[in-house]
Residue frames relative to the residue before (quaternion, step in Angstrom):
aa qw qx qy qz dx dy dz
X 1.0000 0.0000 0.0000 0.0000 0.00 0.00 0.00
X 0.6305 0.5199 -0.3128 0.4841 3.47 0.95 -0.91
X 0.6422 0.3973 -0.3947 0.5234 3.99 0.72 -0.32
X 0.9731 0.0208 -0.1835 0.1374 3.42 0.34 -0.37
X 0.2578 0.6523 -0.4648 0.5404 2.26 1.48 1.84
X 0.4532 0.4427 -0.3416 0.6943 3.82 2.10 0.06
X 0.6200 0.5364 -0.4586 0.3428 3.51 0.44 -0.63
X 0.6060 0.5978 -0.2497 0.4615 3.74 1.10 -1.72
X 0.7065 0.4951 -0.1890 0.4691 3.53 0.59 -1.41
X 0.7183 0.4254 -0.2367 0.4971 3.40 0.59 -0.86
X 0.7326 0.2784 -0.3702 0.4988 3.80 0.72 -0.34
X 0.6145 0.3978 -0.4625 0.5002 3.96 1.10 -0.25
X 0.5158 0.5428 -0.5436 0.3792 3.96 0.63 0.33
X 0.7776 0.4691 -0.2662 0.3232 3.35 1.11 -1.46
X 0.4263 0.7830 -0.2456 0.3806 3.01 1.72 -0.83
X 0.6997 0.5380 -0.0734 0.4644 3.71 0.76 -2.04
X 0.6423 0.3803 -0.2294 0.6246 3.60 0.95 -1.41
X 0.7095 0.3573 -0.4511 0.4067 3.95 -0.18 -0.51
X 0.5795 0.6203 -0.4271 0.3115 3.58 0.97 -0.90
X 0.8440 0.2823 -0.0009 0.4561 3.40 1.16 -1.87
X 0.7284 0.0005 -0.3128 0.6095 3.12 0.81 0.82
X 0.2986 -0.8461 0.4408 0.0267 3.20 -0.28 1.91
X 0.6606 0.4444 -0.1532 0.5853 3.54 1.39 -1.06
X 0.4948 0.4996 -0.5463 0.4552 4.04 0.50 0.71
X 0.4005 0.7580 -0.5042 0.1044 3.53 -0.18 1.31
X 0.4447 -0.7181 0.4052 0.3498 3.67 -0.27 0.56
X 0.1603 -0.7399 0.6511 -0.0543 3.56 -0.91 0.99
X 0.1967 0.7689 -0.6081 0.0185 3.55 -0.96 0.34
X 0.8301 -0.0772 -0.1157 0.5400 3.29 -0.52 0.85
X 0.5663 -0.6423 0.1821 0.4834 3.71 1.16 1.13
X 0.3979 0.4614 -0.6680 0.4273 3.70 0.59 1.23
X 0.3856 -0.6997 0.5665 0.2021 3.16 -1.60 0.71
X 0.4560 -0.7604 0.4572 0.0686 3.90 -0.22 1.07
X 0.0324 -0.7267 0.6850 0.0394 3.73 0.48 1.02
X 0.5466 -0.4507 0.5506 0.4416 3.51 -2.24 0.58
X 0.2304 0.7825 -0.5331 0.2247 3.65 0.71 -0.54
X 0.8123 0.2523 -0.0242 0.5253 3.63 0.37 -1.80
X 0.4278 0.2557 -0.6124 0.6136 4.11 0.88 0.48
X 0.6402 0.4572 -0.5546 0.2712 3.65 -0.60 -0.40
X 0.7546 0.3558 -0.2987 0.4634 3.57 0.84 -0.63
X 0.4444 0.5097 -0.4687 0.5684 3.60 1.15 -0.21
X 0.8986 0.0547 -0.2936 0.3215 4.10 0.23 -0.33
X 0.2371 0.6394 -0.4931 0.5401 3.19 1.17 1.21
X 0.7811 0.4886 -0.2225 0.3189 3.63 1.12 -0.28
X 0.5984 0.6748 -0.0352 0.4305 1.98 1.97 -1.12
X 0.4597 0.6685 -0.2433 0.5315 2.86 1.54 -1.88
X 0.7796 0.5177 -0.1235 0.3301 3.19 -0.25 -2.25
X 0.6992 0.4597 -0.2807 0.4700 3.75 0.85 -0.69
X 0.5483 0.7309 -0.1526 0.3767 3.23 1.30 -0.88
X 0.7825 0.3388 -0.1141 0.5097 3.00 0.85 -1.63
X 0.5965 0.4903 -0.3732 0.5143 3.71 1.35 -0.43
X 0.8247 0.2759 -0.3328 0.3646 3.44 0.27 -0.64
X 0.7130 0.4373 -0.2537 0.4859 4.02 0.82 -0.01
X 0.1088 -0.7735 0.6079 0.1421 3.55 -0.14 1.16
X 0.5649 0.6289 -0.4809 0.2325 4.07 0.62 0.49
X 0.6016 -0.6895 0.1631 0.3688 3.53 -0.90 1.10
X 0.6975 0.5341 -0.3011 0.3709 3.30 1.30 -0.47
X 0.5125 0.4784 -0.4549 0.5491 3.56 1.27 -0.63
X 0.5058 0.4773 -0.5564 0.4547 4.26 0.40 -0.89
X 0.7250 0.3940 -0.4439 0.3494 3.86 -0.27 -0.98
X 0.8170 0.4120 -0.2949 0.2753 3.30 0.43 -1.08
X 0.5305 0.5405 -0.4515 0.4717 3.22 1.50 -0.15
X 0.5131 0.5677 -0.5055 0.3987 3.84 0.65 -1.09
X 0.7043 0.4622 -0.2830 0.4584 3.79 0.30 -1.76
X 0.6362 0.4794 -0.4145 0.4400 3.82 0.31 -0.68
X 0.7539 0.4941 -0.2436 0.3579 3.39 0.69 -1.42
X 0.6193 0.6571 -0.2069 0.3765 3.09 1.40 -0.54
X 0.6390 0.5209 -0.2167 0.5229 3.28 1.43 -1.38
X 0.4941 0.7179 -0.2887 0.3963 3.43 1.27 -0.95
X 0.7554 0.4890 -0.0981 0.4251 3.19 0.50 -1.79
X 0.6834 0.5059 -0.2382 0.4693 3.54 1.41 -1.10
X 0.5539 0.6345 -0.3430 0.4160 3.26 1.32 -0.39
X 0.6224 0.6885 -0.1637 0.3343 3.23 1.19 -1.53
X 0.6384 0.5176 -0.1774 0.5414 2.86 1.38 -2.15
X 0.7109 0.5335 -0.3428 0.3041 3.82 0.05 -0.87
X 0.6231 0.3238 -0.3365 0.6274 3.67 1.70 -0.16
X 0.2097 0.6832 -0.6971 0.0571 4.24 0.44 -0.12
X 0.7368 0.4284 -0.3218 0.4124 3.50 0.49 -1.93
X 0.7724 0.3619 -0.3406 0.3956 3.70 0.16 -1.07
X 0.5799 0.5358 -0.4365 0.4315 3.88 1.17 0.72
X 0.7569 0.2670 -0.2110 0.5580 3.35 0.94 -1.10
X 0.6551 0.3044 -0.4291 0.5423 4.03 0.32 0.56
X 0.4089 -0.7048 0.5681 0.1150 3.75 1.01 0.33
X 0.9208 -0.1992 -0.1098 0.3167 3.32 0.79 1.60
X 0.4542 0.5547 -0.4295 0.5491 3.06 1.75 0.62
X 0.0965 -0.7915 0.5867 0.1415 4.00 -0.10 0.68
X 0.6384 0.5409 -0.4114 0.3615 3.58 1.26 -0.17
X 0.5753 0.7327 -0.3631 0.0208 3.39 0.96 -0.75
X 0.7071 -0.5048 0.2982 0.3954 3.12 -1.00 0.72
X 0.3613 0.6458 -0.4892 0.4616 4.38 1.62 -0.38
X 0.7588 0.4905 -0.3925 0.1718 3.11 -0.25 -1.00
X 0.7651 0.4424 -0.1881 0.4285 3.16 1.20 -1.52
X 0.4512 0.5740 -0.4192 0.5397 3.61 1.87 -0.65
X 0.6676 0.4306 -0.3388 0.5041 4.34 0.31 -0.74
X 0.8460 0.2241 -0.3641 0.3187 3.47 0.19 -0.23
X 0.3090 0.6953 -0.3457 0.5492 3.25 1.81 -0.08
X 0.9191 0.2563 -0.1288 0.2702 3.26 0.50 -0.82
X 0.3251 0.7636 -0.1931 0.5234 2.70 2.39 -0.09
X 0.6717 0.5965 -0.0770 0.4324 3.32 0.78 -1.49
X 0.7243 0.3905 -0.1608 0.5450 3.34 0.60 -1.57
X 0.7440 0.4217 -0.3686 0.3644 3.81 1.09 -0.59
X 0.5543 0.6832 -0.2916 0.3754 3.21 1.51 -0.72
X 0.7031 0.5918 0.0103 0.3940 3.09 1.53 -1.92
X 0.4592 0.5202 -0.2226 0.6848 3.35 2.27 -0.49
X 0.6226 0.2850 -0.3356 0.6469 4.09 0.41 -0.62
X 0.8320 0.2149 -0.4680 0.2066 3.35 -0.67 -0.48
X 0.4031 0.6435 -0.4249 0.4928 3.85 1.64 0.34
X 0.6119 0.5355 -0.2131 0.5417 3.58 1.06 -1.17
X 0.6225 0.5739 -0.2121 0.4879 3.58 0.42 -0.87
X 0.8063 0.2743 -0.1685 0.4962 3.63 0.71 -1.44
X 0.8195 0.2984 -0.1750 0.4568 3.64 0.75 -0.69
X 0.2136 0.7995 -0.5030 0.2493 3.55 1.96 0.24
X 0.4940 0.7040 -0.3453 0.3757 3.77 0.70 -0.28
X 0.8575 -0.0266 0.0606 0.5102 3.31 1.07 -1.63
X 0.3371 0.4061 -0.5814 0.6192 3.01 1.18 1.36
X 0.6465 0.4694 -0.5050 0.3267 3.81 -0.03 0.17
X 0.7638 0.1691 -0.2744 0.5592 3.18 1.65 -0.73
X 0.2576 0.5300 -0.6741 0.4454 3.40 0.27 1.56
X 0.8428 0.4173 -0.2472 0.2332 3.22 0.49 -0.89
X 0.3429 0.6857 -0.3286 0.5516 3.13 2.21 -0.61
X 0.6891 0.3229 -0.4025 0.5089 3.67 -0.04 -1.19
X 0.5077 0.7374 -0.3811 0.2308 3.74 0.01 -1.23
X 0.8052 0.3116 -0.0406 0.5028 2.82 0.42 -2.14
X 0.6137 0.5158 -0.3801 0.4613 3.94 0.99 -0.20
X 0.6523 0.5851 -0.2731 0.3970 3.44 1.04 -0.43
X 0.6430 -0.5367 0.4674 0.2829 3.66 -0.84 1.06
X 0.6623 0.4589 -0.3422 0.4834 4.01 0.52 -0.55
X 0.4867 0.6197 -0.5127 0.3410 3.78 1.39 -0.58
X 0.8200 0.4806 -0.1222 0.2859 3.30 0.83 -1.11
X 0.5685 0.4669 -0.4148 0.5354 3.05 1.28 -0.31
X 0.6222 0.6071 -0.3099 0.3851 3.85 1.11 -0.79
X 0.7326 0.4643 -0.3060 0.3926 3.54 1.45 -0.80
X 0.4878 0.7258 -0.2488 0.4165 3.05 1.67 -0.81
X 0.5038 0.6789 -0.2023 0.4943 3.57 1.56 -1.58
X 0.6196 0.6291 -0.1700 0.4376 3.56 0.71 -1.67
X 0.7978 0.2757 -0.1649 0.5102 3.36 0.18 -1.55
X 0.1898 0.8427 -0.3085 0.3984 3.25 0.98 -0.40
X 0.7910 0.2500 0.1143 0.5465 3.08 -1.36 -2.11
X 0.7551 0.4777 -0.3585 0.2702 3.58 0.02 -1.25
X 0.5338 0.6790 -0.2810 0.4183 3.45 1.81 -1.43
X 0.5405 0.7450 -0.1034 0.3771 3.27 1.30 -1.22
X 0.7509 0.3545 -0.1286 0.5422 3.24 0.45 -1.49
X 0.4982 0.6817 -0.3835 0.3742 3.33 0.86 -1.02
X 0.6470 0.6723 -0.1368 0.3326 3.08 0.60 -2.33
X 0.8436 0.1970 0.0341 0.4984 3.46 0.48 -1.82
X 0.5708 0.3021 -0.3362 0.6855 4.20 0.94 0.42
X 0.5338 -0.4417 0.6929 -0.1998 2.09 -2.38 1.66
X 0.6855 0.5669 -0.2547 0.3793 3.24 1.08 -1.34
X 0.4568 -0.5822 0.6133 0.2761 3.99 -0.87 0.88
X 0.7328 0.4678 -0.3965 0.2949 3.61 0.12 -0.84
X 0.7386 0.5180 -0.1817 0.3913 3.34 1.23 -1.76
X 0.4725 0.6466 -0.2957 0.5207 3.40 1.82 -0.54
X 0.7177 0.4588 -0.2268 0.4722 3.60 0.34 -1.23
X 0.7766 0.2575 -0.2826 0.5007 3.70 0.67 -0.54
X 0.4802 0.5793 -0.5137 0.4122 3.72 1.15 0.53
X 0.7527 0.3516 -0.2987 0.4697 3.24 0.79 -1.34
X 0.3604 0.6497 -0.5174 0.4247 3.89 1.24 0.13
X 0.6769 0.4145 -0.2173 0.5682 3.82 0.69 -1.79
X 0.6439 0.4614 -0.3746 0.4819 3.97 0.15 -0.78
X 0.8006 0.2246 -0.4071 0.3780 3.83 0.25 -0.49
X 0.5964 0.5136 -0.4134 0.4579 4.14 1.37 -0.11
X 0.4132 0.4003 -0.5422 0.6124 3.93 1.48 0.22
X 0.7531 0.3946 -0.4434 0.2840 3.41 -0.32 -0.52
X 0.5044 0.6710 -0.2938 0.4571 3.14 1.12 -0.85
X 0.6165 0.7134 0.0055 0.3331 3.30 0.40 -1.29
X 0.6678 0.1598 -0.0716 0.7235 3.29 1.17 -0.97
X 0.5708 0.4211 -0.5490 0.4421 3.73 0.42 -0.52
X 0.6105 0.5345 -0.4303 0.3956 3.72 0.55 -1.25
X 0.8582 0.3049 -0.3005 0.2831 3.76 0.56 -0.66
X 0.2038 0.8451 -0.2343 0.4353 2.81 1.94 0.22
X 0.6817 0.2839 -0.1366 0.6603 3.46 0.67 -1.82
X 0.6603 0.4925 -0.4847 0.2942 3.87 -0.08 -0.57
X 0.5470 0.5944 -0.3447 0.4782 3.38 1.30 -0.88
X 0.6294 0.6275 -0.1987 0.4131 3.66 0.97 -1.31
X 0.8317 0.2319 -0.1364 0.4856 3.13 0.93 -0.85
X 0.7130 0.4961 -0.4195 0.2636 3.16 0.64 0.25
X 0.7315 -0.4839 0.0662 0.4758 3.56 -0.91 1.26
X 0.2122 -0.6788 0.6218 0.3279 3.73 -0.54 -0.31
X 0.4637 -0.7036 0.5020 0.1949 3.32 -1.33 1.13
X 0.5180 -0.7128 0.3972 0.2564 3.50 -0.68 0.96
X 0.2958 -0.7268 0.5970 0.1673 3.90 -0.69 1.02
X 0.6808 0.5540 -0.3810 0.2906 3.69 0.60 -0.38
X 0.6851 -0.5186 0.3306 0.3904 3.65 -0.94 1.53
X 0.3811 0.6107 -0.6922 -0.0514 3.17 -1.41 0.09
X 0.5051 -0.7357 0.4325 0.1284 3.21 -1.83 1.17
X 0.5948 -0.6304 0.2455 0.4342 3.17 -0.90 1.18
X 0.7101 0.4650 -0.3024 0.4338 3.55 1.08 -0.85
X 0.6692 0.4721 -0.5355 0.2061 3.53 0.15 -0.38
């Protein structure tokens, strides 16, 4: 949490300061110096840190180093991958999306306990199937009526977790004990 909650901070610091004072850049022997390369000087740093010190407080400060590092990095994506546009609109779509993936694992990670058995019941339950079935479905659909590469690629995404889905309830059914048909008397 502490990296990437420095990460966020660190790229909406660099972000603000480049915004409002556009013409503060560092030059040295006429190369222009992007934060780009402190970010990787404390991405190393961070990163060296945390491998070589198993104590809790150097772990924080590396997480927070590594973090600030990383935010630096992020705050040039656009003015790396268009090779000079530092506004573009990448930058904020990559860390936008960074975040939410990072922020999804470390939720997963902490509550991975009871989402696993949400998902156990889920997948034993009679609604799994009518829900995968839905899935392939819609997805069969989309398939059907787009041209598009994108809208394709996330059907057959949805078409292989419907499938999924029912195989998963499939085996639960499989395994679970079968109840015995054979008489027995209350008395014996």
């Amino acid at each position: 949490m502490l990296a990437l909650v420095s990460f966020a901070l660190s790229f909406i610091v660099a972000r603000v300061f480049t915004y409002l004072h556009p013409d503060v850049v560092l030059v040295s022997g006429g190369i222009h110096i992007h934060h780009f390369w402190f970010g990787m000087a404390l991405l190393a740093i961070g990163g060296w840190l945390g491998i070589s010190y198993t104590h809790k407080e150097v772990d924080m400060l590396a997480a927070i180093i590594y973090g600030v590092g990383g935010g630096l990095i992020a705050d040039e994506v656009g003015l790396l991958l268009t090779l000079g546009d530092y506004y573009s609109g990448l930058t904020w779509t990559f860390v936008l999306l960074f975040l939410a993936f990072v922020s999804t694992l470390v939720l997963l990670y902490r509550y991975r306990q009871g989402i696993f058995e949400e998902l156990h019941e889920f997948v034993g339950g009679k609604a799994s199937i009518f829900i995968g079935a839905f899935l392939i479905a819609v997805s069969a659909a989309f398939v059907v009526q787009t041209d598009n590469f994108l809208v394709t690629l996330i059907s057959v995404v949805l078409t292989i977790a419907g499938v999924s889905i029912i195989l998963g309830f499939l085996v639960h059914q499989l395994r679970q004990p079968r109840a015995s048909n054979a008489f027995v008397p209350k008395n014996a």
